[in-house]
Backbone as a ProteinNet text record, in pm:
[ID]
protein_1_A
[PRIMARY]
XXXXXXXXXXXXXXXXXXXXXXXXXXXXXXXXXXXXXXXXXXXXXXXXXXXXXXXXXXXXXXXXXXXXXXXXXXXXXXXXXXXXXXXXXXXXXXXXXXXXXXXXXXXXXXXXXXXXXXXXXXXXXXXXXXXXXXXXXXXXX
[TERTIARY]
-1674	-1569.4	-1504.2	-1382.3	-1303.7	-1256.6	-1238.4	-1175.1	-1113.4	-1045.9	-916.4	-824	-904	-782.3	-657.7	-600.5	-418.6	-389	-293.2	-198.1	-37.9	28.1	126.7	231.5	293.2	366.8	477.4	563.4	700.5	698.8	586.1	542.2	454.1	523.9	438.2	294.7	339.3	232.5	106.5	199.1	91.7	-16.9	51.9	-17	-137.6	-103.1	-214.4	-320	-269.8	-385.3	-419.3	-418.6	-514.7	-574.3	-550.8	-622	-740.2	-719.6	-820.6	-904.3	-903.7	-978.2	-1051.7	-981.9	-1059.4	-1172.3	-1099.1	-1203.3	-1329.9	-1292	-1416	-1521.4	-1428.6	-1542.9	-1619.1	-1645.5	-1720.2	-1631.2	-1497.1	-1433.1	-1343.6	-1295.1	-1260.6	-1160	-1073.1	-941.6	-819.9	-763.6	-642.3	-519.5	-462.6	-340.5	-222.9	-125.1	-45.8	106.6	149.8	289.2	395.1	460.5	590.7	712.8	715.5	753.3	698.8	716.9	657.8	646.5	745.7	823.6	732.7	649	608.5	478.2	419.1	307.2	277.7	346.8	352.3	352.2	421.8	420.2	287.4	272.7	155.1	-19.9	27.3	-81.1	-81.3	43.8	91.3	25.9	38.5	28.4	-98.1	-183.9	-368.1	-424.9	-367.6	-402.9	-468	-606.1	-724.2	-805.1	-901.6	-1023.8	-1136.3	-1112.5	-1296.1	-1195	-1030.1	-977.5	-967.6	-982.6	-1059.3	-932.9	-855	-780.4	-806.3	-812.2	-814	-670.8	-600	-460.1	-416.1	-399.2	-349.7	-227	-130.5	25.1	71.2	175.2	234.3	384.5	386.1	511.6	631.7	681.8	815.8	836.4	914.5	947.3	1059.9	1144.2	1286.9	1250	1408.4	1401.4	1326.7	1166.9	1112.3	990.6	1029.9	875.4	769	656.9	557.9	513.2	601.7	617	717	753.4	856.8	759.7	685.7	573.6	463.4	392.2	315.5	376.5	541.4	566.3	542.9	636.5	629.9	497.9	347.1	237.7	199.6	219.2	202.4	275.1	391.1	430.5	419.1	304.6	248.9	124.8	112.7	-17.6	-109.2	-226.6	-291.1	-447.1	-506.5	-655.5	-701.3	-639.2	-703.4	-683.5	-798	-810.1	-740.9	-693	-629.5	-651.8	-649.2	-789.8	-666.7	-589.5	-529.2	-525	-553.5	-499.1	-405.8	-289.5	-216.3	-184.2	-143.5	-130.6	25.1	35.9	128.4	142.8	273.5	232.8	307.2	346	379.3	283.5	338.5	222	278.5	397.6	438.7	346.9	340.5	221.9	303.4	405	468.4	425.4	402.1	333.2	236.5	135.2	-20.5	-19.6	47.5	78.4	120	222.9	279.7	179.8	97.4	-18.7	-125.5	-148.1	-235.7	-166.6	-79	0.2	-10	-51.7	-125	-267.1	-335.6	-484	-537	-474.9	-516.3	-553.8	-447.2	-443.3	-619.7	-674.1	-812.5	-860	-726.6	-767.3	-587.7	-613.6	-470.3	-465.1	-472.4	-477.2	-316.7	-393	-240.9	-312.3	-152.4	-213.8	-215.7	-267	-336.9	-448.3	-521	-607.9	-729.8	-823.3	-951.1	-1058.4	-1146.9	-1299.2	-1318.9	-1363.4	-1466.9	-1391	-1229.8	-1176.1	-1162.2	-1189.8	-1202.8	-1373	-1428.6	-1584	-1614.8	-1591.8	-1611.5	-1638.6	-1481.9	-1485.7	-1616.2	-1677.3	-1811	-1906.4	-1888.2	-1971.9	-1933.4	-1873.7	-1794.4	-1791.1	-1901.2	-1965.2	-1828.1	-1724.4	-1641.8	-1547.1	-1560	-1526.3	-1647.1	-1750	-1866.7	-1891.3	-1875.5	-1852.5	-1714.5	-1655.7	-1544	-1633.8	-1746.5	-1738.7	-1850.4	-1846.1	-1984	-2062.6	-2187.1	-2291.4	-2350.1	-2375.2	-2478.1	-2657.9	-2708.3	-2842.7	-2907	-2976	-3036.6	-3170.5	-3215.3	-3364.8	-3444.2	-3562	-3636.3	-3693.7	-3731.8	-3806.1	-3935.1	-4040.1	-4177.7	-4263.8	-4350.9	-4424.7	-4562.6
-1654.8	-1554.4	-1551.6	-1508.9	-1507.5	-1409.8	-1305.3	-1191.3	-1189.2	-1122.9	-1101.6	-969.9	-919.5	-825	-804.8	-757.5	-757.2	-616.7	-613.6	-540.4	-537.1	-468.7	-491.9	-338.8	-357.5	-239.8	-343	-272.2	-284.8	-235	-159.3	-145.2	-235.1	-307.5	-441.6	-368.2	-222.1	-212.6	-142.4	-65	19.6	-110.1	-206.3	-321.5	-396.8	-411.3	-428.2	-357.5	-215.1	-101	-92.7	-104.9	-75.5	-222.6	-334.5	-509.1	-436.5	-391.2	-352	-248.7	-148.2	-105.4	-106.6	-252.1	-300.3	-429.7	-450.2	-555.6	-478.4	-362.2	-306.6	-276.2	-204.4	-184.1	-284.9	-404	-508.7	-588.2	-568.3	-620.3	-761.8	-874.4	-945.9	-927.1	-967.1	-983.5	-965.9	-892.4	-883.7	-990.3	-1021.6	-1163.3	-999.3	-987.8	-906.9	-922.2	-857.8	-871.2	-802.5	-808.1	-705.6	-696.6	-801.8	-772.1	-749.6	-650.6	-640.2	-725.5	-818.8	-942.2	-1063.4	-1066	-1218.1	-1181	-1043.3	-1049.1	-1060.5	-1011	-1052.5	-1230.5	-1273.8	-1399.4	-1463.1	-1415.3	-1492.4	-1453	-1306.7	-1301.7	-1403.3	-1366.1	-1486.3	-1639.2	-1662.6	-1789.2	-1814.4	-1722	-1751.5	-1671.7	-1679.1	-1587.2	-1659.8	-1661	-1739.3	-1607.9	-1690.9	-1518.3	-1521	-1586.4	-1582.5	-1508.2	-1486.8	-1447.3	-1280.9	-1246.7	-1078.5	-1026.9	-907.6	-860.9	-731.1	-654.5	-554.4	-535	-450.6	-413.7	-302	-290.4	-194	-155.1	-88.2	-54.1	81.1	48.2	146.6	175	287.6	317.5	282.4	369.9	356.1	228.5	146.1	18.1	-35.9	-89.2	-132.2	-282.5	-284.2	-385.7	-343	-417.6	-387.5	-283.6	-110.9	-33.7	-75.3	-22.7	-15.9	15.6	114.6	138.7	21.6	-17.6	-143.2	-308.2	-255.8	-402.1	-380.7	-238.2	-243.9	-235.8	-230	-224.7	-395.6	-463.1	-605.2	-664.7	-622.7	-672	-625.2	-504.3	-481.7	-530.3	-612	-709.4	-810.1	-908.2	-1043.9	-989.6	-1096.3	-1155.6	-1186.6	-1120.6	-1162.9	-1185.8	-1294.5	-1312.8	-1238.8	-1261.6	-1204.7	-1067.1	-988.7	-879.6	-812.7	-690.1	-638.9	-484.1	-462.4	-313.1	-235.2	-127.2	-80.2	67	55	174.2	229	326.7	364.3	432.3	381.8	416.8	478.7	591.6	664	778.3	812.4	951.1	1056.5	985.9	1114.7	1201.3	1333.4	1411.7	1477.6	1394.5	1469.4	1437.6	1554	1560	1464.2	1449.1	1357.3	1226.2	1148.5	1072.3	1017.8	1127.5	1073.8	1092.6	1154.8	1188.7	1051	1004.5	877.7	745.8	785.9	695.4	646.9	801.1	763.6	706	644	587.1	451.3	359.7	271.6	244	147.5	151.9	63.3	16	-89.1	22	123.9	222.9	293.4	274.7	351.6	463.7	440.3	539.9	582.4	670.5	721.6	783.1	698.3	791.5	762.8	947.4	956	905.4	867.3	801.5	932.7	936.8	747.4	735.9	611.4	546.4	561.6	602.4	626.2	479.3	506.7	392.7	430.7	557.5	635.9	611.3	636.7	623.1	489.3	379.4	226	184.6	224.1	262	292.9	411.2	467.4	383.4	293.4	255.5	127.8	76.6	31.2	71.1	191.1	256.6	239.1	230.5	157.9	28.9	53.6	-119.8	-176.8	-174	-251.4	-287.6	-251.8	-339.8	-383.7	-320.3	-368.4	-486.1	-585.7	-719.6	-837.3	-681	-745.4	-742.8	-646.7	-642.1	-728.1	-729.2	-843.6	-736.1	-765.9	-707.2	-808.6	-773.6	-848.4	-848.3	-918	-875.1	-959.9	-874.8	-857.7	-927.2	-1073.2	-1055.6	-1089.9	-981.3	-980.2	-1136.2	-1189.7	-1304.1	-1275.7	-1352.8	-1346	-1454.3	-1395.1	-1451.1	-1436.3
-1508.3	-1505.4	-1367.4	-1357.6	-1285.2	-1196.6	-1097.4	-1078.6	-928.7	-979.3	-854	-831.5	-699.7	-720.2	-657.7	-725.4	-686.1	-638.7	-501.2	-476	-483.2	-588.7	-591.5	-572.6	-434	-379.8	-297	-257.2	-185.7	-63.7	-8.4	146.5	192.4	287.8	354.6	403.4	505.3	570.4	482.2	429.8	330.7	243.9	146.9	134.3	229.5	368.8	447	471.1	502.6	509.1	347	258.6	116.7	156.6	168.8	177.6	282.3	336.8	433.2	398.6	322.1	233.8	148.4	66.5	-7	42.2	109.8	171.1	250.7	264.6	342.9	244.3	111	-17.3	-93.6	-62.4	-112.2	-220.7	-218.3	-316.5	-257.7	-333.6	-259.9	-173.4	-105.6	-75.9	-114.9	-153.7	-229.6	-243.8	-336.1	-362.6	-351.6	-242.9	-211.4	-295.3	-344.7	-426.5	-363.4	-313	-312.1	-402.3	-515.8	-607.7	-732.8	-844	-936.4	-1044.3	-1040.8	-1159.7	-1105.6	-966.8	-920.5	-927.3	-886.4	-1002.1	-1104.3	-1206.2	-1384.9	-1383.4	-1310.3	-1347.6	-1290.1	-1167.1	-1125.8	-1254.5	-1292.1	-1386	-1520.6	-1597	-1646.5	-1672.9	-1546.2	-1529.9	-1508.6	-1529	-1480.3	-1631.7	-1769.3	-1871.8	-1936.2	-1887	-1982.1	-1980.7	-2079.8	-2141.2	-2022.6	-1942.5	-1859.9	-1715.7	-1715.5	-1591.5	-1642.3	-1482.8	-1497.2	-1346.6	-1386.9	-1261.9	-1254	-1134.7	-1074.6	-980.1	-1047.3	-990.1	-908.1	-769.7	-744.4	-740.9	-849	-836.5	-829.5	-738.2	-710.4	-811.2	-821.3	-933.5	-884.9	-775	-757.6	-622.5	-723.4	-639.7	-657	-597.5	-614.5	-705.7	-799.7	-933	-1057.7	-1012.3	-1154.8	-1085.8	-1122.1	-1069.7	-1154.9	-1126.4	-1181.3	-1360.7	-1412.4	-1574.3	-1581.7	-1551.1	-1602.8	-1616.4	-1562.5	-1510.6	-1578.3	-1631.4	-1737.1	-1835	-1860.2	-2036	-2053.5	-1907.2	-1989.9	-1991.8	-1893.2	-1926.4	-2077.7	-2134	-2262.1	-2370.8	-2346.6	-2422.4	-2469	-2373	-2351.1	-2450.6	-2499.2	-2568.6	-2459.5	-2391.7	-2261.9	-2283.5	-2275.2	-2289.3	-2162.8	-2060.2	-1942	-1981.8	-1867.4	-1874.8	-1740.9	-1703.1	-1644.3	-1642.6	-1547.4	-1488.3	-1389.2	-1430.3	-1302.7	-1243.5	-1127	-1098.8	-1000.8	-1049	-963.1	-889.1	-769	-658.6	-653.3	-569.7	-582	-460.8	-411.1	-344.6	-417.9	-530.9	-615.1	-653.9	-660.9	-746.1	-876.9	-912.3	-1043.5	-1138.3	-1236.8	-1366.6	-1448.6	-1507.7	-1564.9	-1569	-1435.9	-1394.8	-1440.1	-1404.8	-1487.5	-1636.4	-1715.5	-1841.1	-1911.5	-1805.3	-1862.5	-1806.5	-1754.3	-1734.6	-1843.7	-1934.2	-2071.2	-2173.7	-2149.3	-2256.9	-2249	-2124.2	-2103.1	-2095.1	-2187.6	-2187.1	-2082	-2032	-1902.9	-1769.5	-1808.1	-1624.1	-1659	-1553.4	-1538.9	-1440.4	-1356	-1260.6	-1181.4	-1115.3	-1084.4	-909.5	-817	-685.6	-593.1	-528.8	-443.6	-317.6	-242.9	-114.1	-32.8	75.5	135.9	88.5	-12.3	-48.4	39.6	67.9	97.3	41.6	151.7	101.5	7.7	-7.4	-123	-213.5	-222.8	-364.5	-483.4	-368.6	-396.4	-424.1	-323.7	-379.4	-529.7	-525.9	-661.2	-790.7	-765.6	-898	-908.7	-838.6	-861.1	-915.2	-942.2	-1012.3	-1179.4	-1220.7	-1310.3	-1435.3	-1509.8	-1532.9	-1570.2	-1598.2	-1598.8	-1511.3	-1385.4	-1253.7	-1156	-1237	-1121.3	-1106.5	-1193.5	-1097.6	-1005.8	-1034.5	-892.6	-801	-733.9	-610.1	-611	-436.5	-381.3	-320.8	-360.3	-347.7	-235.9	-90	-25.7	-21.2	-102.1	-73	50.7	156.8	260.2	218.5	235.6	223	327	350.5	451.4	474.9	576.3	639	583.7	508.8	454	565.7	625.9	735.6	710.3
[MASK]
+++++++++++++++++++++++++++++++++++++++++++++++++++++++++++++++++++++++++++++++++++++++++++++++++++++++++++++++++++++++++++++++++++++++++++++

């Protein structure tokens, strides 16, 4: 199996500071998007059944936002699997409302993005093997 997680927002920096978040939470590295249309394709283009994504998107983005990028992922026929949650500093209720209308969205945070909030979802058996787990083993003497 395969997994990868994705950031896809239209703030360069904000994009770096979540890569850095996540990389602190045991998760890999993030593949960074600033457009919403070159992630779809790049998912697209990796849509086999053993490929596994973890998405972080943000809604409002110039061209194609974020509901525009899960209608057309919900249009594709996709073996891969696709895990998202969005990132936002909106706090309209509308928002998350129009969030349960997608079965892919799993989680919904406002920024700024926190460890703990990226943490969390390890707890999670269905992202728990995005992350890397280091095991420590003692020297036997």
């Amino acid at each position: 199996m395969k997994y990868e997680v994705l950031v896809i927002d239209d703030d360069k920096i904000l994009c770096l500071v979540l890569n850095k978040v996540i990389e602190s939470s045991n998760l890999p590295s993030a593949h960074i998007f600033n457009k919403a249309n070159s992630a779809l394709e790049y998912i697209t283009e990796r849509n086999t059944s053993n490929q596994n994504f973890l998405v972080f998107l943000d809604i409002n983005m110039p061209l194609m936002n974020g509901w525009e990028f899960l209608t057309a992922l919900n249009s594709q026929t996709l073996n891969a699997k696709v895990h998202v949650s969005i990132i936002t500093s909106s706090i309209d209720q509308n928002n998350r409302k129009k969030a349960n209308e997608f079965d892919c969205i799993f989680d919904f945070l406002v920024r700024p993005v926190k460890l703990e909030d990226v943490v969390k979802f390890s707890e999670l058996p269905l992202l728990k093997p995005f992350f890397y787990f280091e095991t420590k083993l003692e020297p036997v003497f």
